[in-house]
N, C-alpha and C positions, 0 to 999 in steps of 0.2 A: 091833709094838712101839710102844708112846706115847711120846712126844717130851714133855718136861714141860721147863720153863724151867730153863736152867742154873743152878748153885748147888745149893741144897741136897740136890737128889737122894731127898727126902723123899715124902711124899705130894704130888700134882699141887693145884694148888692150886682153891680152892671156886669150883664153878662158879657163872659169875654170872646174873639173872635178867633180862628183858627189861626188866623199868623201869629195873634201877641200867646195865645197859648204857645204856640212849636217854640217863639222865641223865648217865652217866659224857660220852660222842659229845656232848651239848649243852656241857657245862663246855669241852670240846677245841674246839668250832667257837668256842662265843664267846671264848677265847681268839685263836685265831689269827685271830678278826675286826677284835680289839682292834690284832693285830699289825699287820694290812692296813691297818687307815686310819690307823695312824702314820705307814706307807711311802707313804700319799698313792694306796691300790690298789682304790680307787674298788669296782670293779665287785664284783671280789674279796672287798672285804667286806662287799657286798650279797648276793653267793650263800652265802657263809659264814652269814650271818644268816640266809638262808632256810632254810638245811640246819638250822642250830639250832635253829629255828621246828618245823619235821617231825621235829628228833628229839624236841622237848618233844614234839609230838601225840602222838607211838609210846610215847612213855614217859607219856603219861596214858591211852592207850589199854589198857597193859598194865596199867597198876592198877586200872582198870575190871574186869578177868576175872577 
């Protein structure tokens, strides 16, 4: 049986594709990059920004095919 997000009980909703995923994962890392170096979390929002850096690559890689 499929599990589909609670609420509406409708159709499961449109699967998404690899670029708007990387791109969705890049919007979310530089966000909570922005949050780290408020909190003064140094390291944290250097790995955050690398992670964002590899999710752009992924998500021009997938536009590529």
């Amino acid at each position: 049986m499929a599990s589909y997000a609670r609420g509406g009980g409708g159709l499961p909703p449109t699967p998404v594709n690899p670029q708007e995923s990387a791109r969705y994962t890049r919007e979310m890392l530089e966000s909570l990059r922005k949050i780290a170096l408020s909190q003064g979390q140094g390291l944290l929002a250097h790995l955050l920004g690398l992670a964002a850096v590899e999710a752009k690559h992924l998500g021009d890689q997938a536009q590529d095919t």
